[in-house]
FILOZA-316779 format. One line per 4 residues: number of its first residue (from 1); for each residue x, z negated, y negated of N, C-alpha, C. Coordinates in nm, 2 decimals. Example, Ala and Ser with C-alpha at 12.3 -4.5 7.8 and 13.67 -1.06 7.14 Angstrom:
1) 1.32 -0.78 0.57 1.23 -0.78 0.45 1.32 -0.78 0.33 ~ 1.28 -0.71 0.22 1.37 -0.71 0.11 1.29 -0.79 0.00
//
This chain:
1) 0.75 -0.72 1.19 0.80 -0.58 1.21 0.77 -0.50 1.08 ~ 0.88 -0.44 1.02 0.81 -0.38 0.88 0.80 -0.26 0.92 ~ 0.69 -0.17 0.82 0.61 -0.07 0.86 0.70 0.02 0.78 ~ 0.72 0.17 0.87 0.78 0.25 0.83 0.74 0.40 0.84
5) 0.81 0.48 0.78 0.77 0.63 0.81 0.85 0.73 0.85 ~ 0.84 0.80 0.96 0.92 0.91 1.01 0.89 1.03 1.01 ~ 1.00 1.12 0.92 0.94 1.27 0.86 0.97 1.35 1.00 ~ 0.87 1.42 1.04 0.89 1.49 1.16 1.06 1.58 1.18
9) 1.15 1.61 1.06 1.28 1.64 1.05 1.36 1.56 1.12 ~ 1.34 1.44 1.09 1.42 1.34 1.16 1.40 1.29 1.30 ~ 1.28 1.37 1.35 1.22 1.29 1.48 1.33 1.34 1.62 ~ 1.37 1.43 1.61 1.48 1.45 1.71 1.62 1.35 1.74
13) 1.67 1.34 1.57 1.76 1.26 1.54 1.75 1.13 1.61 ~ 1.62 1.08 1.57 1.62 0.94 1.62 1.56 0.94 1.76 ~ 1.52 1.01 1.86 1.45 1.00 1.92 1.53 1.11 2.09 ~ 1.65 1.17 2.01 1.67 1.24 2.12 1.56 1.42 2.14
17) 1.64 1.44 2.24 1.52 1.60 2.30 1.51 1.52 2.42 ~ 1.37 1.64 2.46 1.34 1.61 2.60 1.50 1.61 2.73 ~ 1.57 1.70 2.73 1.69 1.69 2.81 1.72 1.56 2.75 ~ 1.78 1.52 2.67 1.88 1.43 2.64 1.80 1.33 2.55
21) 1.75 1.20 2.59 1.63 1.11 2.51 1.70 0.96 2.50 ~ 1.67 0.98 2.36 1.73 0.84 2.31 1.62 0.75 2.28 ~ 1.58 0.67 2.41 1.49 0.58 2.34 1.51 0.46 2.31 ~ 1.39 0.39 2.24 1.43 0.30 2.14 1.32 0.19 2.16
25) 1.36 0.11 2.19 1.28 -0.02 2.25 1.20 -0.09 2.15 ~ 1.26 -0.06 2.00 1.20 -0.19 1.91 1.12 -0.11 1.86 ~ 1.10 0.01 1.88 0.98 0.09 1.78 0.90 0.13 1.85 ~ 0.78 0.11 1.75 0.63 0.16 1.81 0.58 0.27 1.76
29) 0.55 0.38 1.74 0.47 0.50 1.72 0.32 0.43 1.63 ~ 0.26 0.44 1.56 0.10 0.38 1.54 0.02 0.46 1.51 ~ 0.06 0.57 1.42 0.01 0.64 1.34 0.05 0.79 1.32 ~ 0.05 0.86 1.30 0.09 1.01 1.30 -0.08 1.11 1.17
33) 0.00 1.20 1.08 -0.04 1.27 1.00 -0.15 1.37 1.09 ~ -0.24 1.41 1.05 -0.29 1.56 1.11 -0.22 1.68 1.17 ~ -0.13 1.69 1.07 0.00 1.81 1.11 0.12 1.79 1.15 ~ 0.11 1.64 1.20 0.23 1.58 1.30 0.37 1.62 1.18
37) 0.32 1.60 1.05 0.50 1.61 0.99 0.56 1.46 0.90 ~ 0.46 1.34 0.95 0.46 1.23 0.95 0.47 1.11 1.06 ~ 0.47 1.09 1.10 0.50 0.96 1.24 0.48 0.80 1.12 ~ 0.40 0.68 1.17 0.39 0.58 1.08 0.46 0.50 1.21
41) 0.56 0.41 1.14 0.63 0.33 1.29 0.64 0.21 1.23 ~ 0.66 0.09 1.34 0.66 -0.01 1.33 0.80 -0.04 1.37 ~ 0.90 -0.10 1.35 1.05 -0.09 1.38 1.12 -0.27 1.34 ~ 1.19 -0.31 1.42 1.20 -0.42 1.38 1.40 -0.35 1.37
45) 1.42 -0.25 1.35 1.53 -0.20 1.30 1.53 -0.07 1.20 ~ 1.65 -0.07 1.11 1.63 -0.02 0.97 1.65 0.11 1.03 ~ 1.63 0.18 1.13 1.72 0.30 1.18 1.71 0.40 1.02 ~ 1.83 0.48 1.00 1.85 0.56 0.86 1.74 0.70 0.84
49) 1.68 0.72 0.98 1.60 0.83 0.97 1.45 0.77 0.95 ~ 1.42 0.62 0.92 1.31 0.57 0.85 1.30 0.54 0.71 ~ 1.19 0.53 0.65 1.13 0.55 0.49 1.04 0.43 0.51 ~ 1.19 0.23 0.44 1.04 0.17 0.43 0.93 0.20 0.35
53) 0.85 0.16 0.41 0.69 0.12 0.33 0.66 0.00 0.29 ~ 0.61 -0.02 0.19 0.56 -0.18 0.06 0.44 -0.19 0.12 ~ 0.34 -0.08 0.13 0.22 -0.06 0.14 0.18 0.00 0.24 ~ 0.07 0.02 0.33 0.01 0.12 0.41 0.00 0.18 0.36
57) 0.03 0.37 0.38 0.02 0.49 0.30 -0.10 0.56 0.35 ~ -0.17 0.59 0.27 -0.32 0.66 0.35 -0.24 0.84 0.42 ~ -0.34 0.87 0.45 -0.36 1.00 0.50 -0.30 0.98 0.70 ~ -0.27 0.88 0.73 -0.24 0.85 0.86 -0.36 0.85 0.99
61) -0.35 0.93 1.07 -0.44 0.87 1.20 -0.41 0.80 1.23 ~ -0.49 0.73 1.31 -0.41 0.55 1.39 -0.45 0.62 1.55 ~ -0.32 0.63 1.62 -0.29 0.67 1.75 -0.25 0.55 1.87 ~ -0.22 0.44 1.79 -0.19 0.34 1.86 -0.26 0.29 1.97
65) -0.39 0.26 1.98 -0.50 0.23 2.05 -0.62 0.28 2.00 ~ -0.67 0.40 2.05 -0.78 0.54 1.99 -0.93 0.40 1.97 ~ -0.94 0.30 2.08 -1.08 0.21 2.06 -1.06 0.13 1.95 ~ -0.93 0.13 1.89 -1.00 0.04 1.81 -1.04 0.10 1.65
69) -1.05 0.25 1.66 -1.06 0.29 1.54 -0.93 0.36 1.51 ~ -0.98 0.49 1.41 -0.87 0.56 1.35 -0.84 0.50 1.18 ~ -0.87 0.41 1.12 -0.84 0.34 1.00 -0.73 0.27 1.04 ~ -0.58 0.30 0.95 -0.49 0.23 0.94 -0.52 0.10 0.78
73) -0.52 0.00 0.79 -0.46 -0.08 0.74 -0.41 -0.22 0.75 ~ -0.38 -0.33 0.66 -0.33 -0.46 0.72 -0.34 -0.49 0.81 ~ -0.46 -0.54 0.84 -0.52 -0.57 0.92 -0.56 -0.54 1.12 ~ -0.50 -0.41 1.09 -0.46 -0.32 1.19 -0.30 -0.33 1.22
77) -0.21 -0.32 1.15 -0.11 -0.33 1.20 -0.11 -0.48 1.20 ~ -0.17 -0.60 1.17 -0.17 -0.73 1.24 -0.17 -0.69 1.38 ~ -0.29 -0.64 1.44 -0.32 -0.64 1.52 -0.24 -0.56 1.63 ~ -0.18 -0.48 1.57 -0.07 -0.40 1.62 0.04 -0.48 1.66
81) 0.07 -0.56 1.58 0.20 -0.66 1.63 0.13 -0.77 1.71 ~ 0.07 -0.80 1.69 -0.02 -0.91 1.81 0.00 -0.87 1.96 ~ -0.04 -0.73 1.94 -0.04 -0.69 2.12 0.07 -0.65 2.14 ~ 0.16 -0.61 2.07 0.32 -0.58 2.09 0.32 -0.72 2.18
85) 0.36 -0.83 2.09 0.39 -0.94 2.11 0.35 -0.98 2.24 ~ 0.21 -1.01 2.26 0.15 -1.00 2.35 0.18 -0.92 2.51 ~ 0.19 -0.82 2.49 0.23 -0.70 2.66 0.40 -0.75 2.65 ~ 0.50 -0.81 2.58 0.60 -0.87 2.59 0.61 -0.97 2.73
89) 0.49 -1.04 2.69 0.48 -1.18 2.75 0.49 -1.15 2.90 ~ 0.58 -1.20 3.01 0.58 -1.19 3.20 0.36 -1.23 3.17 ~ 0.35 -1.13 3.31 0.24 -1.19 3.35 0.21 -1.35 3.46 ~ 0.07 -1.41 3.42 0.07 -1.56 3.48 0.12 -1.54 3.59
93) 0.09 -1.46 3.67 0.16 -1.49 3.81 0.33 -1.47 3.79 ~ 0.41 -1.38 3.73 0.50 -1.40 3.75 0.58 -1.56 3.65 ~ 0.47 -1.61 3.55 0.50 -1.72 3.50 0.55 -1.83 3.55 ~ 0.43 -1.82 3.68 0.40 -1.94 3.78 0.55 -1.96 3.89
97) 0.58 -1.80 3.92 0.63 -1.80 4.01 0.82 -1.87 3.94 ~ 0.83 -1.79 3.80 0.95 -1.87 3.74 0.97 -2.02 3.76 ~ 0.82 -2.09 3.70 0.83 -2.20 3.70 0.84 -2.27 3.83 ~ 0.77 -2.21 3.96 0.83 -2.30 4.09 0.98 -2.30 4.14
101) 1.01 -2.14 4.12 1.14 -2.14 4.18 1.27 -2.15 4.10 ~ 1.25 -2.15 3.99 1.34 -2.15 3.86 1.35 -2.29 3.77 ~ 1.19 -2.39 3.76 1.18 -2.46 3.69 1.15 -2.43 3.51 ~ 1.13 -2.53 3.46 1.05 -2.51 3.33 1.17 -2.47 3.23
105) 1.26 -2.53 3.23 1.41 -2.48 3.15 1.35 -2.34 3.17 ~ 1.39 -2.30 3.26 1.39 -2.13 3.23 1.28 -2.04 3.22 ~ 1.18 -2.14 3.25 1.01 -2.03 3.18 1.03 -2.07 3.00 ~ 1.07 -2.18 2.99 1.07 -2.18 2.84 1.20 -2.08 2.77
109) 1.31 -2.05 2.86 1.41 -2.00 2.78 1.34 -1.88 2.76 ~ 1.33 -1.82 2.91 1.24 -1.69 2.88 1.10 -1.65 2.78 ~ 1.06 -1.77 2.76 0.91 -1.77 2.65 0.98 -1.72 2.53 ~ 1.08 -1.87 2.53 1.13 -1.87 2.37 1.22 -1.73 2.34
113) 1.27 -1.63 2.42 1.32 -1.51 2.40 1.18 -1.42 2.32 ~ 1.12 -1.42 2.40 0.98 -1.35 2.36 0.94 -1.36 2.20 ~ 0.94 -1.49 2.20 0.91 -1.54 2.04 1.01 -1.51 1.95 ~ 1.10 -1.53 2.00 1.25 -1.52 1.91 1.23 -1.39 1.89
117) 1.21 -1.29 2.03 1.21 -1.11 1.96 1.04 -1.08 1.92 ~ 0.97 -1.16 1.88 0.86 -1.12 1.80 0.77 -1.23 1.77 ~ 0.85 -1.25 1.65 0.80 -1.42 1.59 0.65 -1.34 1.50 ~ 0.56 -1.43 1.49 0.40 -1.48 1.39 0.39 -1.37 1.28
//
């Protein structure tokens, strides 16, 4: 997922108003400026109201998960896509239950979807 930036101008555009909300499945929120006129996103789509990034841009809070620290860098957004990846995945019980009544064909088609929308 490449790391992107969204200038608070654009956050309506892409995002909808509260009456009318366009949301957006493949993006993640991670990071946000002090004076909220920044948003740092994770987007596995080019949407036109994002600014990629080559690098991690300092001056960002990391809002993603407050425990694990407010320092954005690599290493962080690893981890960021890990648990994306990860809260993707059906829970064991409903794993188990594909696999009894559906069989393995279809716990793996369903795995391999997972992977396919958020490969390593």
């Amino acid at each position: 997922m490449p790391l992107y930036i969204l200038n608070k101008n654009n956050f309506e555009s892409l995002f909808g108003t509260p009456q009318l909300p366009t949301p957006k499945q493949d993006l993640t929120i991670i990071g946000q400026k002090s004076d909220c006129s920044e948003f740092l996103v994770l987007s596995d789509t080019a949407y036109p109201q994002l600014e990629l990034q080559s690098i991690v841009p300092s001056g960002f809070d990391f809002t993603y998960c407050q425990s694990w620290g407010l320092t954005i860098n690599d290493a962080v957004i690893h981890r960021v896509k890990q648990d994306i990846r990860a809260k993707a995945y059906p829970s064991i019980p409903d794993q188990l239950d594909t696999l009894f009544w559906h069989g393995i064909d279809a716990w793996k088609e369903t795995i391999q979807a997972i992977k396919d929308a958020h490969p390593k």
